[in-house]
Each structure stands twice: as structure tokens, then as C-alpha cells.
MARMARGU-122409 format. One record per residue (C-alpha): residue number from 1; residue in three letters; x, y, z. Coordinates in steps of 0.001 Angstrom, whole numbers. Example, Ala and Ser with C-alpha at 12.3 -4.5 7.8 and 13.67 -1.06 7.14 Angstrom:
BEGIN
{lovo 1,'ALA',{12300,-4500,7800}}
{lovo 2,'SER',{13670,-1060,7140}}
//
This chain:
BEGIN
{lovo 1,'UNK',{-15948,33870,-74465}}
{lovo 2,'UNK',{-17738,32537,-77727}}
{lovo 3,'UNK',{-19771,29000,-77797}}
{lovo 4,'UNK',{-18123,27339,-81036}}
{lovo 5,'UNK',{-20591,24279,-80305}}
{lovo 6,'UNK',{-23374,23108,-78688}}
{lovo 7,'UNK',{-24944,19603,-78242}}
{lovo 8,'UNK',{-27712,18441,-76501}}
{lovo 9,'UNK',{-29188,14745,-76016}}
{lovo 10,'UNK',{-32752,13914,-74748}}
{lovo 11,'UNK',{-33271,17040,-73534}}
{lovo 12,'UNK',{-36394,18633,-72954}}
{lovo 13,'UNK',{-37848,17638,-76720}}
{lovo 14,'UNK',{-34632,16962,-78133}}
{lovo 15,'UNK',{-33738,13379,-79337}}
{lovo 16,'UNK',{-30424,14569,-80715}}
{lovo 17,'UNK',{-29471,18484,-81628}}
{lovo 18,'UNK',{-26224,20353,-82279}}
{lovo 19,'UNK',{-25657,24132,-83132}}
{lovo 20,'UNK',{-23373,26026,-83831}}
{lovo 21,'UNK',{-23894,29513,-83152}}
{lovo 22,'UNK',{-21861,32095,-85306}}
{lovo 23,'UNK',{-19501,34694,-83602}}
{lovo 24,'UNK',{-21713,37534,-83896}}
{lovo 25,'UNK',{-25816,37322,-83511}}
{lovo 26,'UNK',{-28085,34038,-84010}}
{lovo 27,'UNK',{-31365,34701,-84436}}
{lovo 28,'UNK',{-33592,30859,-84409}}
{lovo 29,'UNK',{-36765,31376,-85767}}
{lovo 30,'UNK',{-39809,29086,-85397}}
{lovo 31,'UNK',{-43143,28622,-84155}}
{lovo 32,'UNK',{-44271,28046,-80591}}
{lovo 33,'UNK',{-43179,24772,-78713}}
{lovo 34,'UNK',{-40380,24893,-81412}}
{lovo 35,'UNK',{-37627,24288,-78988}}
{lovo 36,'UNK',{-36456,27968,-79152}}
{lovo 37,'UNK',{-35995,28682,-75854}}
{lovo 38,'UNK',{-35343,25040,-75073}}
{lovo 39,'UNK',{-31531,25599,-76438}}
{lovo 40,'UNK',{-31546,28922,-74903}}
{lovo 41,'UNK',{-32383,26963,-71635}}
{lovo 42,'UNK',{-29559,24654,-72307}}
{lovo 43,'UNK',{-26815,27594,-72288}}
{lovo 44,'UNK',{-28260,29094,-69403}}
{lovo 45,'UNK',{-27725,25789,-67621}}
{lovo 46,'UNK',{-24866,24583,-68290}}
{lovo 47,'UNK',{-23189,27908,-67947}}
{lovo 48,'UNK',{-25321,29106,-64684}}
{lovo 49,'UNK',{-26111,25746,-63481}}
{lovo 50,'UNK',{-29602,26815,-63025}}
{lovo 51,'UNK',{-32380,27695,-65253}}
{lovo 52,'UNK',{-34632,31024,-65331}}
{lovo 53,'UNK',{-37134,28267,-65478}}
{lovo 54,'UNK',{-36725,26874,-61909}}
{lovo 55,'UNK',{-37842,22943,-63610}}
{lovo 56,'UNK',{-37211,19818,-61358}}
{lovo 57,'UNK',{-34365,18810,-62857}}
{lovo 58,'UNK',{-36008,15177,-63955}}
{lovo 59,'UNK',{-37912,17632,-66200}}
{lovo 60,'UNK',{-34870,18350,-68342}}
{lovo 61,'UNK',{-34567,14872,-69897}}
{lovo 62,'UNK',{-36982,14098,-72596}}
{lovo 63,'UNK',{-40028,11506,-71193}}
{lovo 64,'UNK',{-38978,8222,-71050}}
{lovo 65,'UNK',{-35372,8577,-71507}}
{lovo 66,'UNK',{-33348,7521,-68587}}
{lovo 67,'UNK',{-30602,10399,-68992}}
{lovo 68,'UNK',{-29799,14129,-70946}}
{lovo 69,'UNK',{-26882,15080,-71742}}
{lovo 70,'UNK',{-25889,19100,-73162}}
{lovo 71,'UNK',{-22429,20254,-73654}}
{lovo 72,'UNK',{-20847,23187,-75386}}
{lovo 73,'UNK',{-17376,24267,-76432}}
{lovo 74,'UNK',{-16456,27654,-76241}}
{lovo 75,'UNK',{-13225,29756,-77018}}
{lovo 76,'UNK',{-11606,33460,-75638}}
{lovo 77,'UNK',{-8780,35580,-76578}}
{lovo 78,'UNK',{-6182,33539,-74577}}
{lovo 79,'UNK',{-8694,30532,-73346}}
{lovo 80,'UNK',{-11063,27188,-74100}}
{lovo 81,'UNK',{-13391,25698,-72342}}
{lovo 82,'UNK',{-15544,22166,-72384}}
{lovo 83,'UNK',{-18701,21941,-70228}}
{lovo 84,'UNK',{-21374,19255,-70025}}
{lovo 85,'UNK',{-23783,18104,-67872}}
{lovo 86,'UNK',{-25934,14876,-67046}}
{lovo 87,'UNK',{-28866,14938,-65376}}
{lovo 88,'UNK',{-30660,11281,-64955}}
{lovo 89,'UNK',{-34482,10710,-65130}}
{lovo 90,'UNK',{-34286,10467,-61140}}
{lovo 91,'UNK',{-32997,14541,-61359}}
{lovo 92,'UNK',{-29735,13193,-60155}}
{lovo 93,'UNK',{-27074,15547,-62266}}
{lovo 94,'UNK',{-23434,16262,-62480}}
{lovo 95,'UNK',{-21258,18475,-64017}}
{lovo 96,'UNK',{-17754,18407,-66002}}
{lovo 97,'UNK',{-15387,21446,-67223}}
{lovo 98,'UNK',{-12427,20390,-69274}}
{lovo 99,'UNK',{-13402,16463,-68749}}
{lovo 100,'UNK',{-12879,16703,-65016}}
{lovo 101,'UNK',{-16293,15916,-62812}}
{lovo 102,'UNK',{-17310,18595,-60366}}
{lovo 103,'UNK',{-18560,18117,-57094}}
{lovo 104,'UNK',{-19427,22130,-56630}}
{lovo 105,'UNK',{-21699,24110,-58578}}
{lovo 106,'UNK',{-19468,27083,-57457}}
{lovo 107,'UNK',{-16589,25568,-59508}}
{lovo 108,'UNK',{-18898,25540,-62762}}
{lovo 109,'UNK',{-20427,28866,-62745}}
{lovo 110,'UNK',{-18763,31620,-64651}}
{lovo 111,'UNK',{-16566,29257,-66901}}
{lovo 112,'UNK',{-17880,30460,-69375}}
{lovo 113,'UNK',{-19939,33967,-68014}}
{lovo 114,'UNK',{-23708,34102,-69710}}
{lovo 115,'UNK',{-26247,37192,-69303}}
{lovo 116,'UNK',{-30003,36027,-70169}}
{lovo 117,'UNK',{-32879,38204,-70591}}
{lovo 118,'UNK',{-36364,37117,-71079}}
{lovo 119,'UNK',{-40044,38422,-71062}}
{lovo 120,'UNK',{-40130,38003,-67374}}
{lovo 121,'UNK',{-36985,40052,-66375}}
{lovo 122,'UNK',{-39338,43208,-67919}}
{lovo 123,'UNK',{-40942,42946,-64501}}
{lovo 124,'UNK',{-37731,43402,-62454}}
{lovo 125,'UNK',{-38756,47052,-61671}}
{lovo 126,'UNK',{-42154,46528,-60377}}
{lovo 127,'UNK',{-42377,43264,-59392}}
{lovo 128,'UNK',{-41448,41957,-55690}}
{lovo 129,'UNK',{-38265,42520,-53996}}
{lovo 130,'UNK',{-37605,38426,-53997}}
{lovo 131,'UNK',{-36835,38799,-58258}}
{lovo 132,'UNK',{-34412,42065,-57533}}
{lovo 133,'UNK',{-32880,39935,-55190}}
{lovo 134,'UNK',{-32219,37398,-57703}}
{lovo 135,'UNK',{-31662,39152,-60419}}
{lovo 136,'UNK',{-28494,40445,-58207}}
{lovo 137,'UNK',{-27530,36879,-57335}}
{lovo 138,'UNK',{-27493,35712,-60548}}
{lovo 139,'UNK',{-25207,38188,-61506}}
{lovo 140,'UNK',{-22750,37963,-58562}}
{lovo 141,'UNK',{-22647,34054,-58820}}
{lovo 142,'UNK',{-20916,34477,-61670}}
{lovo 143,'UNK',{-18689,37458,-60467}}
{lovo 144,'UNK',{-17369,35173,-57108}}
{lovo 145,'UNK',{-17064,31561,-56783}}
{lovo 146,'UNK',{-17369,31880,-52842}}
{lovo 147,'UNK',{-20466,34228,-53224}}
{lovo 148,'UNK',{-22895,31169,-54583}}
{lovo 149,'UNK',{-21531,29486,-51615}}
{lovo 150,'UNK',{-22617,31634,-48729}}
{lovo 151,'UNK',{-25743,32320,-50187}}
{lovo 152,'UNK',{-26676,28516,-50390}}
{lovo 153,'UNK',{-25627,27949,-47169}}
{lovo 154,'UNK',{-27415,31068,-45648}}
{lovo 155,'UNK',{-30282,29732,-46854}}
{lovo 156,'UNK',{-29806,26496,-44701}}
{lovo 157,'UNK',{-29945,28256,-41844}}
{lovo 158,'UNK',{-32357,30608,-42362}}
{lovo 159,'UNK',{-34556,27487,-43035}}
{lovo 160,'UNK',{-33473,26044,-39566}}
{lovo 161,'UNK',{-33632,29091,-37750}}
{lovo 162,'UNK',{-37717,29737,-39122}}
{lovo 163,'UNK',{-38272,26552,-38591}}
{lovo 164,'UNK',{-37453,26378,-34899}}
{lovo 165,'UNK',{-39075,30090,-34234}}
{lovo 166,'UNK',{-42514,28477,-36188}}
{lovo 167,'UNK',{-41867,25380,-33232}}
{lovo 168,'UNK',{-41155,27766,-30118}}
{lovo 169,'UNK',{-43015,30590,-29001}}
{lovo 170,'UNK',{-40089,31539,-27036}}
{lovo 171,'UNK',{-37402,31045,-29629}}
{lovo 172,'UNK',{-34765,30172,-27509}}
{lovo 173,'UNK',{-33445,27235,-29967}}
{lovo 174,'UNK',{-33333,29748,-32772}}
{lovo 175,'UNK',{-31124,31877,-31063}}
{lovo 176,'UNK',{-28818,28961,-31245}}
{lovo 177,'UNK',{-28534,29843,-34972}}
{lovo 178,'UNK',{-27707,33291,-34810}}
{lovo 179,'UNK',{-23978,33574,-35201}}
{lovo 180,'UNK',{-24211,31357,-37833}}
{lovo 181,'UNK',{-26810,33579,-39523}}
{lovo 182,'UNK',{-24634,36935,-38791}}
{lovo 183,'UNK',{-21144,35179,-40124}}
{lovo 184,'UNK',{-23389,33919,-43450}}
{lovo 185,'UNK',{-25617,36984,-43663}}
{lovo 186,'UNK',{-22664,39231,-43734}}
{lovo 187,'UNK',{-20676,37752,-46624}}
{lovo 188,'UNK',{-23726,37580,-49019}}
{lovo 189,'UNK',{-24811,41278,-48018}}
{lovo 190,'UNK',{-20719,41937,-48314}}
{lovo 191,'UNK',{-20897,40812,-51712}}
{lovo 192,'UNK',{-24013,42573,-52738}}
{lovo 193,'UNK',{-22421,45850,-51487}}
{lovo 194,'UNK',{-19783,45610,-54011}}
{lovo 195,'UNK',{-21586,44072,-56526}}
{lovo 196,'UNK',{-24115,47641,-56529}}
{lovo 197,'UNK',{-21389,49960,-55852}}
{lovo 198,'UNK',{-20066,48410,-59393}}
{lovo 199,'UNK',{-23219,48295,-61072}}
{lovo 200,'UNK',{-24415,51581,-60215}}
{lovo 201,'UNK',{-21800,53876,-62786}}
{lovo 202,'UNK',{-22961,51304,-65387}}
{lovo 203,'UNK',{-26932,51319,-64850}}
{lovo 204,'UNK',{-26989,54700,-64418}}
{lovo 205,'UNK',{-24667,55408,-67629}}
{lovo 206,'UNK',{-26561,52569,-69560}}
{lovo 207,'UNK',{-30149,54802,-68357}}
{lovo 208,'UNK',{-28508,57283,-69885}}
{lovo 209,'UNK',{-27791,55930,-73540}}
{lovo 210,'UNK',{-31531,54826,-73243}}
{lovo 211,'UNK',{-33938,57405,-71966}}
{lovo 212,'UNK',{-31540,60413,-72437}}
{lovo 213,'UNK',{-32214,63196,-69667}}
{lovo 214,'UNK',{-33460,61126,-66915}}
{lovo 215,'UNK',{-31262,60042,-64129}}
{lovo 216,'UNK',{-31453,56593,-62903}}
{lovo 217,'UNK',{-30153,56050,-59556}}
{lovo 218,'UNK',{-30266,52990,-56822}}
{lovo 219,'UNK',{-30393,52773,-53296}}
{lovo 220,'UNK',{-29718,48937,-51512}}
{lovo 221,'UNK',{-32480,49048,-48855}}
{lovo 222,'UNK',{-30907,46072,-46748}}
{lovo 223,'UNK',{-31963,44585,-43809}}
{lovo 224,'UNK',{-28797,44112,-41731}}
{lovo 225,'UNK',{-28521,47236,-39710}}
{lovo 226,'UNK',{-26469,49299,-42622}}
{lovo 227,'UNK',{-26296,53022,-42348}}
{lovo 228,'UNK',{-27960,54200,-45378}}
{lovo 229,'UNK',{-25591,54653,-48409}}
{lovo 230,'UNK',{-23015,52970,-46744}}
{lovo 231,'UNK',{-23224,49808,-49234}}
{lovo 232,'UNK',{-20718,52499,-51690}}
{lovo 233,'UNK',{-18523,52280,-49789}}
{lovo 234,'UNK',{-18070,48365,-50030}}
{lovo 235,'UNK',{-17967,47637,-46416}}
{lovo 236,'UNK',{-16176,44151,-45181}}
{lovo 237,'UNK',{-17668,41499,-44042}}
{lovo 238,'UNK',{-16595,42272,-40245}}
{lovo 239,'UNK',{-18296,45594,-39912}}
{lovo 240,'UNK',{-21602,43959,-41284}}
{lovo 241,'UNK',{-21580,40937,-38522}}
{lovo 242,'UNK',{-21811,44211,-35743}}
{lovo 243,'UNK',{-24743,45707,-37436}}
{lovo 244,'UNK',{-26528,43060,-38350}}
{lovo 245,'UNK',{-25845,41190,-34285}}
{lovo 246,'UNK',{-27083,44423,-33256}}
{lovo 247,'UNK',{-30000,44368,-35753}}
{lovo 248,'UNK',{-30972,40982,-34401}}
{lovo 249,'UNK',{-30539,41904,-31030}}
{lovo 250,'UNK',{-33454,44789,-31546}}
{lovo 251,'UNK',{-35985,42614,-33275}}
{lovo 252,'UNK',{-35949,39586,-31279}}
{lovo 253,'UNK',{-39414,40133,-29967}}
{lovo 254,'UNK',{-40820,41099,-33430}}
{lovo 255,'UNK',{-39441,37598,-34525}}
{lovo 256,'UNK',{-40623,35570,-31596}}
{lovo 257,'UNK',{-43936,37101,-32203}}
{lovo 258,'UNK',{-44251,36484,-35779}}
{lovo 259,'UNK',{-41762,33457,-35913}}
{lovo 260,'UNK',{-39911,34269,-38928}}
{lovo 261,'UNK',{-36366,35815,-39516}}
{lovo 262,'UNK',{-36620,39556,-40054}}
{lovo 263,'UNK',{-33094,40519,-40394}}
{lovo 264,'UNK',{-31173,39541,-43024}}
{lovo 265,'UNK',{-30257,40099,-46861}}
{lovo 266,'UNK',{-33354,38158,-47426}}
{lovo 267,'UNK',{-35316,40938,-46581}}
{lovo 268,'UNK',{-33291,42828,-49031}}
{lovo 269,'UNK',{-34498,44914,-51846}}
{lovo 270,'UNK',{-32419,46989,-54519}}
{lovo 271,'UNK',{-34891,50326,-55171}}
{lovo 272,'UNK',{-34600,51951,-58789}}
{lovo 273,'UNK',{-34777,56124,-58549}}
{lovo 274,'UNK',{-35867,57877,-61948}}
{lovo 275,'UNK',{-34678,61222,-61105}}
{lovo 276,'UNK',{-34839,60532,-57399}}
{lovo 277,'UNK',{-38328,59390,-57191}}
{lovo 278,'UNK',{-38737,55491,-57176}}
{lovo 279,'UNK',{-39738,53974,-60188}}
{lovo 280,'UNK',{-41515,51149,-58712}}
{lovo 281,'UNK',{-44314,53818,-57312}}
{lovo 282,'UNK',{-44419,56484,-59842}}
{lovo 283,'UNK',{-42284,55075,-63154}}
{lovo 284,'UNK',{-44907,54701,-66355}}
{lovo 285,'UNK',{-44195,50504,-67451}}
{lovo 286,'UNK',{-41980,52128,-70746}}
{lovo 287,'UNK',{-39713,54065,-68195}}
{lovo 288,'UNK',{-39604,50398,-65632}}
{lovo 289,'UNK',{-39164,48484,-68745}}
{lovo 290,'UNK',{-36068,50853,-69887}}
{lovo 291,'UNK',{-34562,50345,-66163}}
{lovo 292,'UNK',{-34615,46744,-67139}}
{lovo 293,'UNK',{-33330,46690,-70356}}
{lovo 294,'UNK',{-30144,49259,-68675}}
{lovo 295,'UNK',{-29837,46611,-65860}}
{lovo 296,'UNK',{-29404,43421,-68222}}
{lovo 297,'UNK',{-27345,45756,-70337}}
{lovo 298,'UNK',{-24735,46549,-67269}}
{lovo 299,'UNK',{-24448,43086,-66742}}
{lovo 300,'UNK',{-22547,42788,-69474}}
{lovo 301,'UNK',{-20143,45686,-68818}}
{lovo 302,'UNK',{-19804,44533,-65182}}
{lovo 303,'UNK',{-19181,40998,-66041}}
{lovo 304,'UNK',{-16848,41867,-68570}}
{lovo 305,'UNK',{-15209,44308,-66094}}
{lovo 306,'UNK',{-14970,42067,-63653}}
{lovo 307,'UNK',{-13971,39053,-65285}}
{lovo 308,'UNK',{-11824,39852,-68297}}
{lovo 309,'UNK',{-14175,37752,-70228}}
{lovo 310,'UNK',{-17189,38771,-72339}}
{lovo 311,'UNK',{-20605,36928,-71587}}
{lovo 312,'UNK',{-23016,35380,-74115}}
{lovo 313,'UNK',{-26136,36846,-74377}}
{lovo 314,'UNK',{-29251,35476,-75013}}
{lovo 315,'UNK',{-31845,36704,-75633}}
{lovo 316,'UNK',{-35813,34455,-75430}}
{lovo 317,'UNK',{-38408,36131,-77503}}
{lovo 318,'UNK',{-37756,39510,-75392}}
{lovo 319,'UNK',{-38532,41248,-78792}}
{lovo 320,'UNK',{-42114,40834,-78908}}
{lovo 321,'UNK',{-42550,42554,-75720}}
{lovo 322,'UNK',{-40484,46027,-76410}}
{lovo 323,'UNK',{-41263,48628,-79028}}
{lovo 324,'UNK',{-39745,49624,-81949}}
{lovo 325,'UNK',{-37203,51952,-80353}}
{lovo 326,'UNK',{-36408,49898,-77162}}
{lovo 327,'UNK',{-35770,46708,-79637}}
{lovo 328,'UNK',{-33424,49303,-81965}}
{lovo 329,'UNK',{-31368,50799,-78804}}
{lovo 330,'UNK',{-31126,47308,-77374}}
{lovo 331,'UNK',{-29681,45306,-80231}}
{lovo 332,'UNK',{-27206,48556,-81278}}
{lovo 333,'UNK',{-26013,48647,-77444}}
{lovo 334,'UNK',{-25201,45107,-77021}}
{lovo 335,'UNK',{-25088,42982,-80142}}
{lovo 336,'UNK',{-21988,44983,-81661}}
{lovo 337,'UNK',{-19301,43119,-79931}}
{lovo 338,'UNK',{-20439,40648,-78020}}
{lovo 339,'UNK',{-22322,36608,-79043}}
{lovo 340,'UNK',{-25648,37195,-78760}}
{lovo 341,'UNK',{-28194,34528,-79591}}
{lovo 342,'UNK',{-31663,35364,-80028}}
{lovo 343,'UNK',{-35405,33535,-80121}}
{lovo 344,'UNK',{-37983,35065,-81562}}
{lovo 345,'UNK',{-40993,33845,-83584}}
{lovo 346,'UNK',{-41186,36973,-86050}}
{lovo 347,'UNK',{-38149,37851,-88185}}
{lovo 348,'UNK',{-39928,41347,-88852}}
{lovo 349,'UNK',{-38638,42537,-85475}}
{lovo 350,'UNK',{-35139,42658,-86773}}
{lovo 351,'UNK',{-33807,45648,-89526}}
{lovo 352,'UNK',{-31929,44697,-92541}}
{lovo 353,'UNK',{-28646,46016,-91065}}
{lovo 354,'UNK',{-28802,43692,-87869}}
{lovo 355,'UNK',{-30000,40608,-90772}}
{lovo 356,'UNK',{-27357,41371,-93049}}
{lovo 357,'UNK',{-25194,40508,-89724}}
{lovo 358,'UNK',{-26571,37576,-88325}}
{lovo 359,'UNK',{-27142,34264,-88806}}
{lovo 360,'UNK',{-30454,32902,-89211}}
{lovo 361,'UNK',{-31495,29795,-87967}}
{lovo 362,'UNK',{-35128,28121,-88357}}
{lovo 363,'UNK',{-36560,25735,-86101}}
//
């Protein structure tokens, strides 16, 4: 898919704003507070329905405006799509594709498939498990409708259930919650599974392309009673509810005595192996920071694989934080055939053959 046009209306510091990306790479140049990543923001959004951000969504519309407004239109080989979205000064919000209001988030996301990378995704390797975790969400939200589903309404009841363990020593009450937790916790660490058995030929391949002779490897480290290496495999749903019941079933004192859930995929963690020893521990930051860029880089293959449908990329001021080789290897593996639009507050980062093909855009 390829944005033709985007508008956006009293959002963020935007009285009134349209673009129109080009087919191949837009680079917007301009100053800090500029609004550069502000449009990024706006694709992510509308295309996502969240933000790498994580605002209050009254902080989208510009102060003392009672409503924003963004929507795009975008084109593939044998589709079109129209999305907008409203989001009052209240954070009230609502989304439309093709005209027709949306009551599910789930029926919004992956439209029209995005991949964003920013400054902070450079810490995905050695920063906590909860940003692995999402990193894989994001991703899989986009892959499977249902999947956004389960994992909002696991965490529902892994609210309830810690709640009611913080209330009672014994935990009796949060037992209540348990087959609820299994049934939920089972379909998102279902989808994970084949969600990493996908990813893995394409991070390890993309590794490859990137840092030459090592090997890059993963291992899912869940928390529901898996036998290791198992996740390959793509086990179903059904096989995971036994583990993880029988997981529960062992650490039921442990969580009475701390009162909090300990079994679940929110305990996850996805662990990154640069030939076999894990780059979290031992990896130097250039050889954590190439794992990122080959993780952000599969996305694109697996979403694309997946989907039948190429994502945008975009790309917020990422270039200032890699070196001269990583920006090179990045832009030649993904900006060839796919939209890209970039931020950035130095043209200098870019070489005359990726200029020559983009379109420049100052802010």
C-alpha cells in the first residue's frame, strides 16, 4: 500500500496541513519542534491506532480546539483505502475506513499495514522485556485482527485477577479468574508462537545482510509452561491452556505470597542470540543496535508475507543515532521498493544516490 494523501486538522501544532508523500522516499527536513515527527505520528495512528508516543489522546488536538481530525488515502496493486480519525478535546475518538464508522480498533488496524522505527526502538535489545513484548504486539496486531483482541482483553483480567490477589492474602477470589486467564493467555502466547516461528528465517537472514558472519538467533522465553523450543513448532491454542493450567497450578503459592500473576505471556520475553550467546548480556551497543535495525527490517518482509500488502515505513530522525554504514545498509535494504518517509533534521545523512531519489520536503 502507498499513502497518495494525507490531511491533518488541529492536530498536535497543526492548524491545517496536507502532504502528499511521493511513491518512493520522503525525506521532511526542519528544525526541532518542526512538526516532523508530528505527521509521522499521524500515520502511525491512524494506521496502528496507537502512537509510539503513548499521549492521552486529548493531547492530539491542538490547545484550545475542541476536535482533530487526520485522514489519509492510500492505494495497492488491486486495492484503496480511506481512513480518518476524530479525536475530541475530551480524548473521546473514533475511527472510519472507506466512510463507514468503526466501533473496533481491531477492524482498523492493518488497513493499510505501517512499520515505524524511531530512536527508541535502538534499545529493543537491551532494554526490558515489557518493550520486546511490544515490539512483538505491534507487529502481530497488524498480522491478525483477533490477536489485538485477546491481548486487550487479557489484560482485563490480568488487572482483575492482581487486583483481587493485592486484596486477599489467600487468593481464593483470584482463582475465580483463572480459566479466563488460561483461555486468553493461550491465544495471545498462540499467536506469538507463530508470529516468531515467522520472524525468525527473516531476522536471522536480515542479521545476515547486516553484520555478515555472525548468526543471530531467538529463543521465546515464555511463561506459560512451554517446553523449550516448542514455540517453532506453532502450537494451538488448546495445548497451551494444559501447560499454562498446569503452570498456574505450580505457582499458586508464589502468587498468593507476592500477590501478582506470575504466569502468563506477560511475563514473556523474546531473547536475541549473537552466535548463541545472548546479546542482551554480552552484545557491544553496535552489534544490539544491528539486531534492531534486522528486527524492524523483518517486519517488513513478514508483513508483506503475511499480508500480501507492503507497509509504509517511517522512519523519525533514526539517522542521527546510527553510523555511517548502519544508515547506508539500512536505507539500501528497505527504501528500494517500498514508501518510506523519513524525518531528520540534517540532509547530510543522506548520499546523492538516495537524494537524487527522493523527495524533499522542508518544514
Amino acid at each position: 500500500m502507498r499513502i497518495e494523501h494525507l490531511y491533518l486538522q488541529d492536530f498536535r501544532n497543526y492548524e491545517r496541513a496536507e502532504f502528499a508523500p511521493c511513491e518512493a522516499i520522503t525525506i521532511l527536513v526542519g528544525s526541532n519542534a518542526a512538526g516532523k515527527t508530528n505527521l509521522v505520528e499521524a500515520v502511525q495512528t491512524l494506521t496502528t491506532t496507537e502512537s509510539f508516543r503513548r499521549p492521552r489522546w486529548e493531547d492530539l488536538v491542538r490547545w484550545g480546539r475542541p476536535r482533530a481530525e487526520v485522514g489519509l488515502k492510500a492505494s495497492g496493486v488491486s486495492s484503496a483505502a480511506e481512513l480518518r480519525l476524530g479525536v475530541d478535546a475530551d480524548g473521546t475518538r473514533e475511527f472510519f475506513v472507506n466512510g463507514t464508522r468503526k466501533r473496533r480498533v481491531a477492524d482498523v488496524v492493518g488497513v493499510v499495514p505501517s512499520v515505524v522505527f524511531t530512536p527508541d526502538d535502538l534499545l529493543m535489545v537491551k532494554g526490558s522485556a515489557e518493550r520486546r513484548r511490544a515490539a512483538a504486539d505491534a507487529v502481530a496486531a497488524q498480522l491478525w485482527p483477533a490477536y489485538k483482541t485477546a491481548r486487550r482483553e487479557y489484560a482485563k483480567v490480568l488487572r482483575q485477577r492482581n487486583a483481587l490477589l493485592k486484596e486477599e492474602a489467600g487468593g481464593d477470589q483470584a482463582a475465580a479468574w483463572d480459566e479466563r486467564l488460561v483461555e486468553l493467555g493461550a491465544r495471545v502466547t498462540a499467536y506469538r508462537c507463530r508470529l516468531l516461528s515467522s520472524f525468525e528465517p527473516e531476522l536471522t537472514a536480515a542479521h545476515g545482510r547486516l553484520a555478515g558472519d555472525e548468526r543471530l538467533r531467538i529463543e521465546y522465553a515464555d511463561r506459560s509452561g512451554l517446553d523449550p523450543g516448542s514455540w517453532r513448532s506453532q502450537p494451538e491454542a488448546d495445548s497451551i491452556e494444559e501447560a499454562l493450567r498446569a503452570e498456574l497450578g505450580r505457582r499458586r503459592a508464589d502468587e498468593r505470597a507476592r500477590r501478582a500473576t506470575l504466569v502468563g505471556p506477560h511475563r514473556d520475553d523474546i531473547v536475541f542470540l549473537i552466535d548463541d550467546r545472548d546479546a542482551r548480556a554480552f552484545g557491544s551497543q553496535g552489534q544490539q543496535r544491528t539486531v534492531a535495525l534486522a528486527w524492524k527490517t523483518s517486519e517488513i518482509a513478514v508483513v508483506r508475507g503475511t499480508t500480501g500488502r507492503s507497509p509504509v515505513l517511517l522512519l523519525d530522525d533514526v539517522m542521527s543515532e546510527l553510523d555511517e554504514g548502519r544508515r547506508a545498509r539500512l536505507l539500501d535494504t528497505v527504501v528500494s521498493d517500498i514508501q518510506t518517509i523519513v524525518t531528520t533534521t540534517n540532509i547530510g545523512y543522506f548520499d546523492e544516490r538516495t537524494l537524487a531519489d527522493a523527495e524533499v520536503v522542508r518544514l
